[in-house]
Backbone as a ProteinNet text record, in pm:
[ID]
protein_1_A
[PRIMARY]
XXXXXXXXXXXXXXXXXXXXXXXXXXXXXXXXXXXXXXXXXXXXXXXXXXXXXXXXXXXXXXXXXXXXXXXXXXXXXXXXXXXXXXXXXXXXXXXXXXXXXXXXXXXXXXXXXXXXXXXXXXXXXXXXXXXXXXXXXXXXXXXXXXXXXXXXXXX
[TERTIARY]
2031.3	1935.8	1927.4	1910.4	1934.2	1752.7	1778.4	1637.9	1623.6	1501.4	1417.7	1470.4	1468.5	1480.4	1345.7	1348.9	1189.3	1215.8	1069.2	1038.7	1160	1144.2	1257.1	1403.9	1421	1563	1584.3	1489.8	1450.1	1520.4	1436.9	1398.6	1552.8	1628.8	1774.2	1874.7	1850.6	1978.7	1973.6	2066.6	2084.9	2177.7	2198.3	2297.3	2353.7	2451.2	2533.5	2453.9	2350.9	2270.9	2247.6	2200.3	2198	2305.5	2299.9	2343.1	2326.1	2413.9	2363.7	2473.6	2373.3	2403.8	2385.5	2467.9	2449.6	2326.3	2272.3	2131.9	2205.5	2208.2	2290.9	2171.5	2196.5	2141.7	1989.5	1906.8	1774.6	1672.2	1727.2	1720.6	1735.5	1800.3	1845.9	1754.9	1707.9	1622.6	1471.9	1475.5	1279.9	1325.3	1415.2	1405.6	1482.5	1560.5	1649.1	1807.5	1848.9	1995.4	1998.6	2088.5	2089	2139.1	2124.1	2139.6	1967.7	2026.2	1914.6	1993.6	1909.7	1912.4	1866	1921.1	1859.3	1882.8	1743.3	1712.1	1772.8	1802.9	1786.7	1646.3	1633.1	1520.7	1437.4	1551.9	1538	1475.1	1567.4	1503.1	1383.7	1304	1173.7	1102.9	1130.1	1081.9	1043.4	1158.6	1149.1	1065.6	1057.1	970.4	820	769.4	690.8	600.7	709.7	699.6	661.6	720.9	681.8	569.3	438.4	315.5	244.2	214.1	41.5	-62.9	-150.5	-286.2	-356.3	-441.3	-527	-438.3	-312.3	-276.1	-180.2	-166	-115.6	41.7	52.1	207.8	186.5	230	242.1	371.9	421.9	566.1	597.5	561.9	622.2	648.3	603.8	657.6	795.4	766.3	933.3	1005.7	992	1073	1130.2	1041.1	1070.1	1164	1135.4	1254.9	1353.4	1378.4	1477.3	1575.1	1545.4	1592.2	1653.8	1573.4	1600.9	1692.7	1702.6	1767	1903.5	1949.9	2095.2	2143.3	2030.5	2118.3	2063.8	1942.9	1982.1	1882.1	1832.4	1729.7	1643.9	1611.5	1516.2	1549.6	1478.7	1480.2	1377.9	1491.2	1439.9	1321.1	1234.5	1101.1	1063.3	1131.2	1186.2	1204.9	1340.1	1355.5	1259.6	1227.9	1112.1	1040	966.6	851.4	826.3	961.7	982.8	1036.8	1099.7	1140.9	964.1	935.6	791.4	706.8	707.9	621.9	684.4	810.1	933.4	858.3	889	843.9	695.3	633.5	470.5	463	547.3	560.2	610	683.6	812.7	722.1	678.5	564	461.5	413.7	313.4	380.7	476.4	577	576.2	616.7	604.8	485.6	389.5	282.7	196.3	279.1	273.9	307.4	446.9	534.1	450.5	364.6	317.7	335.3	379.8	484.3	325	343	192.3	248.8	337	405	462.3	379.1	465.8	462.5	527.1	503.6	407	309.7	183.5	123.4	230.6	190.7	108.5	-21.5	-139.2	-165.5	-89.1	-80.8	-39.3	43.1	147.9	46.6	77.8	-49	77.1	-5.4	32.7	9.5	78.2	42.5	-139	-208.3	-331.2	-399.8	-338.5	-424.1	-454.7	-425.2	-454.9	-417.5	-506.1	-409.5	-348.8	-281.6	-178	-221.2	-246.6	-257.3	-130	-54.2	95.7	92.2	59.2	93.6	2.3	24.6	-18.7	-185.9	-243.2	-371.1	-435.9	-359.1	-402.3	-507.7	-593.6	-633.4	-773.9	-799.3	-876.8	-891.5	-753.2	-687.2	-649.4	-607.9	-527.5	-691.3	-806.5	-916.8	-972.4	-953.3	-1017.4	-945.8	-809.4	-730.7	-736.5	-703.7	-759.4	-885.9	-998.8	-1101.7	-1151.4	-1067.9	-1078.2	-1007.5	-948.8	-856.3	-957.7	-1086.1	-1127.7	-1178.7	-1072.8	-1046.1	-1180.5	-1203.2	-1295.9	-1217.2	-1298.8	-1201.5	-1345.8	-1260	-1344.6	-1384.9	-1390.8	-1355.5	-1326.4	-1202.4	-1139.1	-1133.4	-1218.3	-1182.8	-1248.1	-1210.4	-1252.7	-1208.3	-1101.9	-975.7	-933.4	-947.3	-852.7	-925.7	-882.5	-927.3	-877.8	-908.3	-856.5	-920.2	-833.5	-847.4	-960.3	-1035.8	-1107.5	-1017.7	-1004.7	-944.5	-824.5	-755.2	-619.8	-565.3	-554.6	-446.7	-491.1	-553.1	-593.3	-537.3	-503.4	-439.5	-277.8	-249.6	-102	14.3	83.5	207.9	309.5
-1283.3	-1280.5	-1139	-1110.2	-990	-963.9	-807.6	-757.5	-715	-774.9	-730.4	-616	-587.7	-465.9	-401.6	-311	-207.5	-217.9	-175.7	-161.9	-77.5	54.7	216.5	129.6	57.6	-2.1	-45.2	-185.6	-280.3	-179.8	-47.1	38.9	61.8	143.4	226.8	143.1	0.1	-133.4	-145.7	-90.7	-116.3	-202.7	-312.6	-420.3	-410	-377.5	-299.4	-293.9	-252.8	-241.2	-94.8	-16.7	-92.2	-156.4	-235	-298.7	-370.6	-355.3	-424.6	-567.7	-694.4	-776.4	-850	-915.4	-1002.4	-1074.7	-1097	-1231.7	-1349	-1417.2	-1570.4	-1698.3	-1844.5	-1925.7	-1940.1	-1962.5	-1934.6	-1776.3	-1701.7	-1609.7	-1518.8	-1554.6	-1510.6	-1605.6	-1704.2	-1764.8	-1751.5	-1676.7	-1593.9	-1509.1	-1403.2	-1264.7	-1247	-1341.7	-1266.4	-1192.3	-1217.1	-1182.1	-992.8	-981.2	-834.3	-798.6	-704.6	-702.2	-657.6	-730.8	-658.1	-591.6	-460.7	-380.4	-436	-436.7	-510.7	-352.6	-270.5	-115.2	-213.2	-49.2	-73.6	-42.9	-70.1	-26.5	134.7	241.4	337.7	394.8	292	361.3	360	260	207.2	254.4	356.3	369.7	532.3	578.8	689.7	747.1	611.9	647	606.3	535.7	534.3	649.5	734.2	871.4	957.9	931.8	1056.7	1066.2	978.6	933.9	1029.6	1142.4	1253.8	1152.6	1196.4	1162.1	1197.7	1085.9	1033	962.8	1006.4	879.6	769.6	658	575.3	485.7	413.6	317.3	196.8	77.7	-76.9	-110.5	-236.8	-252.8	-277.6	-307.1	-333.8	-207.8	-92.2	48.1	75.8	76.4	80.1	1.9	-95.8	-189.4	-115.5	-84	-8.1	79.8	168.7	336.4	306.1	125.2	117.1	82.6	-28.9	-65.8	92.1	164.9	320.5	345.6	373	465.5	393.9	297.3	187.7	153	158.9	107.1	-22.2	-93.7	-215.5	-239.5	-383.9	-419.1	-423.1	-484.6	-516.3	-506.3	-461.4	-426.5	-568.7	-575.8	-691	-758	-796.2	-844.4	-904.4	-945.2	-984.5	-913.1	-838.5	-738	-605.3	-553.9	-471.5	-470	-627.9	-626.5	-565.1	-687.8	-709	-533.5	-479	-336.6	-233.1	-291.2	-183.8	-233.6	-363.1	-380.6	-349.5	-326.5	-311.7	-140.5	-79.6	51.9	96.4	25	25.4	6.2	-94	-123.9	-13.1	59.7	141.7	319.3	333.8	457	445.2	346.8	320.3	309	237.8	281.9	445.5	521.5	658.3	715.1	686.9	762.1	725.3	607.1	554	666.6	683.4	784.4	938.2	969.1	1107.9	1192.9	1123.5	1148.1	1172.9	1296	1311.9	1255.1	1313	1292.5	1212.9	1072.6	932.7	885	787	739.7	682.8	730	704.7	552.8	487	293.3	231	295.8	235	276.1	379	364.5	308.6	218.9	115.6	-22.8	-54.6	-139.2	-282.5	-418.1	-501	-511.5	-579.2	-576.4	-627.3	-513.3	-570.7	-427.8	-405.6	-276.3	-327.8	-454.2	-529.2	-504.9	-457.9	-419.3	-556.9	-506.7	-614.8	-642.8	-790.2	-860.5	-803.4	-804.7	-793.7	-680.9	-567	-425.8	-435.9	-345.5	-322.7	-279.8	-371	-433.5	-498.9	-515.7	-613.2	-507.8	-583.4	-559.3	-409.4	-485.3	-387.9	-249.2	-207.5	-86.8	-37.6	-69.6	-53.8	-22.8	-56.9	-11.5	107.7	111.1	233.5	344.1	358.6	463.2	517.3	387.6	435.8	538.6	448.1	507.2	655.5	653.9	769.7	887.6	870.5	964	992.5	916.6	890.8	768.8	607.9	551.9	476.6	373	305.1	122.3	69.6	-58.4	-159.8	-293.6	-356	-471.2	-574.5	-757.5	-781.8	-844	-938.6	-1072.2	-1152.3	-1278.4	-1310.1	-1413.8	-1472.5	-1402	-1378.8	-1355.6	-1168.4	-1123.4	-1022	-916.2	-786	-683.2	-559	-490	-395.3	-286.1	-142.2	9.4	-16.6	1.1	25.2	135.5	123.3	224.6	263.5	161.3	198.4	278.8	203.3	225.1	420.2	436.8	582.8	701.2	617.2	702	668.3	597.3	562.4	724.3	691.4	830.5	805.4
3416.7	3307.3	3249.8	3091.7	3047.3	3065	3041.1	3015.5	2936.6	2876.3	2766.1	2659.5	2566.2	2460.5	2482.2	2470.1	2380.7	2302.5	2253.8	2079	2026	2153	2105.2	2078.6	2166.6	2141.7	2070.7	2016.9	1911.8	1762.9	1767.2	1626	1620.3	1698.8	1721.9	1705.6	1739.7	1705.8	1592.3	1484	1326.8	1300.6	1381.9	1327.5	1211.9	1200.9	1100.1	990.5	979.3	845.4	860.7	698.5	578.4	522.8	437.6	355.5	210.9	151	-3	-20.1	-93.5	-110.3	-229.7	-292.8	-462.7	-415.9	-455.6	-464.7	-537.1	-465.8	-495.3	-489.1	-565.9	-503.2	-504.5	-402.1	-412.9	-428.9	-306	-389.8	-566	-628.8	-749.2	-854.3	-778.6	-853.6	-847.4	-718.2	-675.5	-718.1	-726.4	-790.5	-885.9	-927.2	-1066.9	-1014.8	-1080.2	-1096.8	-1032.5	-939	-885.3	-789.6	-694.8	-585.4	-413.7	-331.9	-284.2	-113.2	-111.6	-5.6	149.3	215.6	351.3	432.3	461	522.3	661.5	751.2	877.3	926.7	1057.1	1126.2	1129.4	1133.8	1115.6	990.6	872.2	756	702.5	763.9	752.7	821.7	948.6	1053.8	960.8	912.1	856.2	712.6	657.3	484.5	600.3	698.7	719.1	806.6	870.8	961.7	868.4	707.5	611.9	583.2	607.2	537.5	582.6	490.2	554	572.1	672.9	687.8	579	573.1	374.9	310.2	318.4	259.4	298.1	201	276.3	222.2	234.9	155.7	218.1	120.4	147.1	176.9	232.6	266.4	117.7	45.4	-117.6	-152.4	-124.9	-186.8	-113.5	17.9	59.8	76.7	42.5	-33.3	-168	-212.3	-359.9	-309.1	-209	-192.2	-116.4	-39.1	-22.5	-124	-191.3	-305.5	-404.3	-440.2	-525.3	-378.5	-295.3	-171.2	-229.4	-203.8	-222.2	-376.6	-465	-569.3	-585.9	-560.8	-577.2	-617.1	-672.3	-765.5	-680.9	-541.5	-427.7	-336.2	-213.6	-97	-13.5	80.3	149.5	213.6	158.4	193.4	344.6	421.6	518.5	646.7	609.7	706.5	730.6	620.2	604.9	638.5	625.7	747.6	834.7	938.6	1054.4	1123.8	1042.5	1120	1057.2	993.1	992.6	1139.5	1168.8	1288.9	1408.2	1419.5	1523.7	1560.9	1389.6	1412.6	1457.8	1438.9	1526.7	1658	1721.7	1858	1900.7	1880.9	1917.7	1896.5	1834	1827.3	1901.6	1959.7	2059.2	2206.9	2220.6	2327.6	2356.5	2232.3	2267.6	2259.6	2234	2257.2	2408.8	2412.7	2606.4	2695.7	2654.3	2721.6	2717.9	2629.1	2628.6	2515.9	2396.5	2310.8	2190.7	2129.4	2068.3	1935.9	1865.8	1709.5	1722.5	1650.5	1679	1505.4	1457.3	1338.9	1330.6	1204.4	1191	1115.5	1213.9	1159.5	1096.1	1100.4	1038.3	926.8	876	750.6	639.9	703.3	632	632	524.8	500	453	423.8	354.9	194	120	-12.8	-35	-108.4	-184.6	-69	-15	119	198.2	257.5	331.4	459.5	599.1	716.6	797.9	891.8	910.9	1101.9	1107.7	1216.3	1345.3	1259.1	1431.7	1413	1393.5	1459.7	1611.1	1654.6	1782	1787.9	1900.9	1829.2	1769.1	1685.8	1572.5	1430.9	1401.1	1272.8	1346	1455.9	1509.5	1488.7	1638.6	1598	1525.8	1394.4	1247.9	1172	1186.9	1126.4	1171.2	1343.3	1373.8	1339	1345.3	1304	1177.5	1117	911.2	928	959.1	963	1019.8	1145.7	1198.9	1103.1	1009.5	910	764.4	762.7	663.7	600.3	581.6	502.4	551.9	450.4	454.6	441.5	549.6	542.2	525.1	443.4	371.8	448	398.2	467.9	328.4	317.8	220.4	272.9	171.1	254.2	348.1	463.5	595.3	645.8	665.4	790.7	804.4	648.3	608.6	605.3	591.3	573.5	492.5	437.8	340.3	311.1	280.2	292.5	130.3	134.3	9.1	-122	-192.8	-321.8	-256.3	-183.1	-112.8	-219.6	-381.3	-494	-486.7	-481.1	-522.8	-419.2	-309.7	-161.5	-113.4	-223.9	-200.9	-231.5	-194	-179	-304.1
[MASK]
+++++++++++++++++++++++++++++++++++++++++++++++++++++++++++++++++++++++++++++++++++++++++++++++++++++++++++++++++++++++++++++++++++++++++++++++++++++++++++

């Protein structure tokens, strides 16, 4: 039986990505004729490491600087996610380890400023941290939650 990946491993496995691809098919019909960027883990790991405290970025923006990084009309909605939460697991791993300068995850928000359930903790932790930096977090909704005047603290 194999063992487990870490997050650290999870982040460092770039399955031959990046990569750019035609949008064919269904895709090309949600986004239009183009190409889109599929980041690796790293690179997401890295526009999200750049974020000063106060402010913040949504996965739709780096989506945006992957897309500008490659050339291509869109950056993968998908993978982006999934390697932004890879990269949250994987900075908390190191700050396990003792590790003080970790990527600052909770700043990465969902579209609308909305913080995000699967990072580590959950929505909890992702409020106290904002908060502890400043931000003011709202209740959107039943379920949801959001950085108040996120738009005004974006990078």
């Amino acid at each position: 039986m194999s063992k487990r990946k870490t997050w650290k491993e999870k982040l460092h496995d770039s399955k031959d990505l990046p990569k750019v691809v035609k949008l064919t098919g269904k895709q090309a019909e949600k986004w239009g004729e183009g190409r889109m960027a599929i980041p690796s883990p790293l690179e997401v790991d890295e526009i999200m490491r750049k974020v000063p405290k106060g402010k913040l970025i949504t996965i739709n923006i780096i989506r945006q600087k992957i897309a500008e990084k490659h050339g291509a009309t869109i950056g993968c909605p998908i993978t982006t996610g999934i390697f932004a939460w890879i990269a949250a697991h994987a900075a908390e791993e190191e700050k396990a380890e003792g590790k003080k300068r970790i990527t600052p995850w909770w700043r990465t928000l969902k579209e609308g400023g909305v913080l995000n359930p699967k990072y580590p903790g959950g929505v909890q932790k992702q409020m106290e941290l904002l908060e502890a930096e400043g931000h003011t977090v709202v209740p959107k909704g039943k379920k949801n939650f959001k950085v108040l005047d996120y738009e005004k603290k974006l990078v």
